[in-house]
C-alpha positions in Angstrom: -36.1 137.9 24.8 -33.9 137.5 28.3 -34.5 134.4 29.6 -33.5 133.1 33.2 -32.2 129.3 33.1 -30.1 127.3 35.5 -26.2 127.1 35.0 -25.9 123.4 36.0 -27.5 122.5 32.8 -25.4 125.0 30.5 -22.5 122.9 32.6 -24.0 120.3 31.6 -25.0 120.9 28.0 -21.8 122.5 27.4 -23.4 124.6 24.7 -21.1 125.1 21.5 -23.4 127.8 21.2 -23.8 131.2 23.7 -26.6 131.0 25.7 -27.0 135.0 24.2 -29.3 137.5 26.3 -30.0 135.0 29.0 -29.4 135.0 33.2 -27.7 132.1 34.1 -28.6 131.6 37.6 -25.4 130.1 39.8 -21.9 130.1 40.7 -20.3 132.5 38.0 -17.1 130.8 38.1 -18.2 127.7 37.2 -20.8 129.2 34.2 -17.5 131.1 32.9 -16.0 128.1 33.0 -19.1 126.2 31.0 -19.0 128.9 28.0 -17.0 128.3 25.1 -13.4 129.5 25.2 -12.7 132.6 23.0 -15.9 133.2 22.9 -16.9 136.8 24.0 -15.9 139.9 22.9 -16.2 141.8 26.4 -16.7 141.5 30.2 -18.0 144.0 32.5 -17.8 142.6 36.1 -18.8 144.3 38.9 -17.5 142.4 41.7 -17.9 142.0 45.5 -15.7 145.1 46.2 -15.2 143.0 50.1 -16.0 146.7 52.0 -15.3 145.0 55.3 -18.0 147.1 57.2 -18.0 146.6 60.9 -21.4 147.6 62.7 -24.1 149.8 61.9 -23.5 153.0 59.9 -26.1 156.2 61.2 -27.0 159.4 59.9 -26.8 162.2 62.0 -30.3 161.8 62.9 -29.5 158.6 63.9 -31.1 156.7 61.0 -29.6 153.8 59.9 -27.5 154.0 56.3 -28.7 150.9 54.3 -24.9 149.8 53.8 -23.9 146.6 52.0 -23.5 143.6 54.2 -25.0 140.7 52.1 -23.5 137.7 52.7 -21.9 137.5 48.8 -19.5 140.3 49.8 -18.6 138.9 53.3 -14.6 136.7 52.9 -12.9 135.7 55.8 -9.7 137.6 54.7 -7.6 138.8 52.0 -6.5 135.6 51.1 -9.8 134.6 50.8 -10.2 137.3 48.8 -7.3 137.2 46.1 -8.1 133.5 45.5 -12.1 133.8 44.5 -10.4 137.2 42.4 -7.8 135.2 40.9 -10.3 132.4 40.0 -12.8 135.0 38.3 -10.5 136.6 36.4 -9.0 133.6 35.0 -12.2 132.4 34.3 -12.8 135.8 32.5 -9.7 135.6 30.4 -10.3 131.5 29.1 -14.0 133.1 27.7 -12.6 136.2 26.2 -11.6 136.9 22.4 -7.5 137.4 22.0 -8.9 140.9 20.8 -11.7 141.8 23.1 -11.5 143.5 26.6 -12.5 143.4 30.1 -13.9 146.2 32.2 -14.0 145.9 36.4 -14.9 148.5 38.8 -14.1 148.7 42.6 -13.4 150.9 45.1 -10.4 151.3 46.9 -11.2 148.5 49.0 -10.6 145.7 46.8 -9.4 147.6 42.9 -5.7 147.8 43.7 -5.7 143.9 44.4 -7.5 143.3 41.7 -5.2 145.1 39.6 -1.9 143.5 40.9 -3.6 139.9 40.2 -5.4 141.2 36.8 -1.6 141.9 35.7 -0.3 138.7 37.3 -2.4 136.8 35.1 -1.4 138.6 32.1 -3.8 141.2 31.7 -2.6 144.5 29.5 -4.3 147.3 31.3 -5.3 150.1 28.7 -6.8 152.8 31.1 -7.6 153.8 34.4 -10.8 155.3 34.6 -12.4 157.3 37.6 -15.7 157.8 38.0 -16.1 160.8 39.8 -19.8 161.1 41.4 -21.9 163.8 41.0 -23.7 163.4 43.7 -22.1 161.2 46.6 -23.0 159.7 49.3 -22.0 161.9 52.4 -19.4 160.6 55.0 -21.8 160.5 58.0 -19.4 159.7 60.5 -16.8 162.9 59.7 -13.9 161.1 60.4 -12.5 160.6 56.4 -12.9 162.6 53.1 -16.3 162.0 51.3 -15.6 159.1 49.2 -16.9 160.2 45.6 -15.1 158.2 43.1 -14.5 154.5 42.3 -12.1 153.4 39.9 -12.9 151.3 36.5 -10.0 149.4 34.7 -10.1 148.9 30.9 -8.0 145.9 30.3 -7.2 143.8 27.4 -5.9 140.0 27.4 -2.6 140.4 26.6 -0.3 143.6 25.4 -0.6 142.3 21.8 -4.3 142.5 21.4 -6.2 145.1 19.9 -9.1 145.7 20.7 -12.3 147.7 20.4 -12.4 151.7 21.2 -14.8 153.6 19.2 -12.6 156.9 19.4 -15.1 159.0 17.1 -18.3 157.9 19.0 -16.8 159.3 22.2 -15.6 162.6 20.9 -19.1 162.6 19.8 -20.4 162.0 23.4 -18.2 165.1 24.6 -19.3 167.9 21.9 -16.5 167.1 20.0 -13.7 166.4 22.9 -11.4 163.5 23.4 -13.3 161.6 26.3 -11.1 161.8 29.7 -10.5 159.0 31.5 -12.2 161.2 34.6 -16.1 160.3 34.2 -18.8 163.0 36.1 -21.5 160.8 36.4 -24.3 160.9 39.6 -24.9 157.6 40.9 -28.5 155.8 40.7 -31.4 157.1 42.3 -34.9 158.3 41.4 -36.6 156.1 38.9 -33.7 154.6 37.5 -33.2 152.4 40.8 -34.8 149.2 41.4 -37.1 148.8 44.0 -39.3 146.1 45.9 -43.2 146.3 46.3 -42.0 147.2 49.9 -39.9 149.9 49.1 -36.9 148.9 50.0 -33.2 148.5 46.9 -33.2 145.2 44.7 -29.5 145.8 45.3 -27.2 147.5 47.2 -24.8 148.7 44.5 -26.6 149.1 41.4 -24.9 150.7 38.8 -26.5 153.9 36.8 -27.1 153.0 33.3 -25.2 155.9 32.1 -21.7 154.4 33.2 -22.6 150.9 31.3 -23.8 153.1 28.1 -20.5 154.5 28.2 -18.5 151.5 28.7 -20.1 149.6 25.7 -20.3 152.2 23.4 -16.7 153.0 24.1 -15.1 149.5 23.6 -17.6 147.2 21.8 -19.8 146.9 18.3 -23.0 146.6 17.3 -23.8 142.4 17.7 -20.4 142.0 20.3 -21.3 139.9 23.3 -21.1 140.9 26.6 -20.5 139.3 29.8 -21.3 140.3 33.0 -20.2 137.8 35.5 -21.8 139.6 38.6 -25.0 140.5 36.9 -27.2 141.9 40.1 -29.8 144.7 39.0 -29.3 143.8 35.0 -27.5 147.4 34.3 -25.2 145.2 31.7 -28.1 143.8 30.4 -30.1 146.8 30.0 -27.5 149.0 28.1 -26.5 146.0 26.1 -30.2 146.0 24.5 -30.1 149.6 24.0 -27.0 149.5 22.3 -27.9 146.5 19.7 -25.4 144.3 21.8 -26.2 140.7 23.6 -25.1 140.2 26.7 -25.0 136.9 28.8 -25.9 137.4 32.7 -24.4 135.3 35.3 -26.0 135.8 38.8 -25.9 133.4 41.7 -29.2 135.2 43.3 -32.4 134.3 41.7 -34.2 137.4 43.2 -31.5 139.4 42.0 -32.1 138.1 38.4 -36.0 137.7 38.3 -35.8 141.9 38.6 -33.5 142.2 36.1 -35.2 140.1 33.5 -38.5 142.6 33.9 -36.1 145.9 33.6 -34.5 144.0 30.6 -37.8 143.0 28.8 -39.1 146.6 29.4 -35.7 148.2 28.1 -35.9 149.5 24.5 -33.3 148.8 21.8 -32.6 150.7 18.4 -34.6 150.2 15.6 -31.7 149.7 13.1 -28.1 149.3 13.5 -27.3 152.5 11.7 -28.6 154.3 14.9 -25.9 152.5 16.5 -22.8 152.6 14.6 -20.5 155.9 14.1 -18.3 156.4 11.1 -14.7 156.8 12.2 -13.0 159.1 10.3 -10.4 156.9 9.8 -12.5 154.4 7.8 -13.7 157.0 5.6 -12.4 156.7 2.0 -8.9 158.8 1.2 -10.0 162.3 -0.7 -6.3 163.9 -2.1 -6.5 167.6 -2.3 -5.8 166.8 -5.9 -9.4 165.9 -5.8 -10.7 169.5 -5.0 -8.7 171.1 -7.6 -9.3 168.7 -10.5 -13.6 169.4 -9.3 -13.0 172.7 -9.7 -13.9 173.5 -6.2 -10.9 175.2 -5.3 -8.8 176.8 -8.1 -4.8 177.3 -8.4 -4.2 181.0 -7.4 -6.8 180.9 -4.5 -6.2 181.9 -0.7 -6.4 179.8 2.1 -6.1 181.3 5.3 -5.9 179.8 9.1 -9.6 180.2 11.2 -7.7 184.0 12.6 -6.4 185.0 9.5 -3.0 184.6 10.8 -1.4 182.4 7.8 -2.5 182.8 3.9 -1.5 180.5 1.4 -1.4 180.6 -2.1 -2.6 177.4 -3.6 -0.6 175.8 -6.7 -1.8 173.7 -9.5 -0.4 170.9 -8.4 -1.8 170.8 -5.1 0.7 172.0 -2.9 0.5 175.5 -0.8 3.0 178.1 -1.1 3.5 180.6 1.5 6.4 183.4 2.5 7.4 182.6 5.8 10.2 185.2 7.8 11.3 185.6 3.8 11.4 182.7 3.0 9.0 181.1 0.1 7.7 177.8 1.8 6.0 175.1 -0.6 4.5 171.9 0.2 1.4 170.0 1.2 -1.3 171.5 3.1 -0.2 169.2 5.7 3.8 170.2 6.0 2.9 174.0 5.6 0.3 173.8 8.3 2.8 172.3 10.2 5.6 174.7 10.1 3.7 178.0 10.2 2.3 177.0 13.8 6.0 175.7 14.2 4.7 172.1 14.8 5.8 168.4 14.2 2.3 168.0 12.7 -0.6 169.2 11.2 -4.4 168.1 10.3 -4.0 170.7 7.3 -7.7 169.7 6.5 -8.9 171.4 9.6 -5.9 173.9 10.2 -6.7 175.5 6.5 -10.3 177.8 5.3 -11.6 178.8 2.4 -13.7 181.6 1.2 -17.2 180.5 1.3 -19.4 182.7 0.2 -17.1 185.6 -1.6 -17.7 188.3 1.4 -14.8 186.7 3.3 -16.7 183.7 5.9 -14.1 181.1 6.2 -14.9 177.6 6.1 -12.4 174.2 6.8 -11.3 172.9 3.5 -12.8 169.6 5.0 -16.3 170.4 4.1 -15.1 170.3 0.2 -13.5 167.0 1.2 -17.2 166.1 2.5 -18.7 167.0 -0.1 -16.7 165.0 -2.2 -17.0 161.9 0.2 -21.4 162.5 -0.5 -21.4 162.1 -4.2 -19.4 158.5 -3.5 -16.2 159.6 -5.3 -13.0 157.4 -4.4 -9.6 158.0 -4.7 
């Protein structure tokens, strides 16, 4: 359950325990600076991005644009600026794990400052990501390009950490693609945005979920903490639940937190933690060819061609391949005669390599024996 409590008496209490899946409601330097040290594995902050907007914006039909000019993202100056940047980030890096990592978003208003003093303070950045809009807001005024991205960095606390990236879950999300660091996501509208009785945005700059469901599936795990220093609309929050995470909210506007405490208690999480984790290939106990040889599901003397048919290799008893190659007799592992028939450094031979599944030729990746294998709970 989220609940909304005060941070001058977390200060206070200086808990030795998280206040997990709460809003703290106050200055979010000084409830960073309240929370254990080492203490979360994450941070997602969505800071004042300091747009510096000078008089009303219009539409063509000379509506006005409901731009953001709250107070929290008015400074006097840059300097002004740097220093509150400098003091959250520090704040940031005193809570995080050696091993965890910290996400923050801006635009190009405030992102390349924050990214000169994230690195001043020892911050290893891992990626630049760009979120490009699908659906942008237009640039009414016609005098500049349509602003349609802004720009997330994935940073860890210092060059030797390692942390979190759930490589196979995102391959997943792309139909079996790498993920690109270039994200096509539409901003929020519809029913995903927050709205008073009156009609009118909770907040100016609420994030779509579909950006924070990325960025936590991406780089944390199932129970990880989260913290979101510049909570607003609850967007952290809300993916965090969905994703079996906790998250900790720090919010200096009460309204801003009283909406995101309903969105959060109507949010829905998994029913089980094996809905939320993904088997990386990597972890997935080692299967020698040998294996599918000794099982009898290859057998020595058998073909194995490339998905084209360009490549067939005879397979030895031993487990090696043996292939003629510009006349000469090439023998080795599926891996190293993979490799140098496509005249590469490397090769996934488990992938590269097919076998005849069903006797009328339909070729099949050697992996799926491999699989198979894996199913019945055999380990090499």
């Amino acid at each position: 359950m989220t609940k909304t409590i005060r941070a001058s008496k977390a200060k206070a209490a200086a808990p030795a325990t998280l206040p997990l899946d709460q809003i703290l409601i106050g200055d979010s330097i000084a409830s960073m600076n309240a929370l254990p040290a080492h203490s979360v594995d994450a941070v997602f902050a969505d800071p004042p991005y300091n747009l510096q907007l000078g008089g009303d914006l219009l539409r063509p039909d000379h509506s006005q644009v409901d731009a953001v000019d709250d107070d929290w993202d008015k400074f006097q100056d840059f300097a002004a600026y740097d220093k509150f940047t400098y003091d959250w980030l520090k704040a940031a890096k005193r809570v995080l794990k050696p091993d965890g990592c910290l996400w923050v978003i801006g635009s190009y208003h405030n992102i390349f400052r924050v990214g000169a003093i994230l690195q001043n303070l020892g911050f290893w950045i891992l990626n630049d990501v760009i979120w490009c809009k699908n659906n942008p807001m237009p640039n009414f005024r016609g005098k500049r390009f349509t602003n349609a991205h802004e720009t997330l960095i994935w940073a860890s606390p210092s060059k030797e950490a390692r942390p979190c990236f759930n490589y196979d879950a995102m391959k997943n999300m792309n139909d079996d693609k790498q993920m690109r660091s270039d994200w096509h996501l539409p901003i929020c509208t519809g029913k995903e945005r927050l709205r008073t009785e009156a009609g009118d945005k909770v907040h100016p700059t609420q994030k779509p979920l579909s950006l924070l469901y990325r960025v936590i599936l991406s780089s944390t795990k199932p129970g990880d903490v989260i913290l979101d220093p510049f909570f607003g609309s609850g967007t952290t929050g809300a993916a965090a639940k969905m994703l079996g995470r906790h998250f900790i909210g720090l919010e200096r506007e009460s309204a801003y937190a009283e909406h995101a405490q309903r969105r959060i208690a109507a949010t829905r999480c998994a029913p089980d933690e094996d809905s939320l984790t993904t088997q990386s290939k990597r972890e997935e106990p080692r299967i020698p060819f040998g294996f599918i040889l000794e099982r009898g599901l290859l057998h020595p003397g058998q073909f194995l061609f490339d998905e084209r048919h360009r490549h067939r290799a005879r397979v030895k008893a031993d487990a090696t391949l043996q292939i003629d190659l510009q006349g000469d007799q090439i023998t080795g592992s599926i891996h190293k005669v993979g490799a140098l028939v496509q005249g590469l450094p490397a090769c996934n031979g488990w992938t590269f390599w097919c076998f005849d599944a069903d006797g009328q030729g339909a070729l099949a990746p050697i992996d799926l024996l491999r699989q198979r294998i894996r199913a019945e709970g055999v380990m090499a």
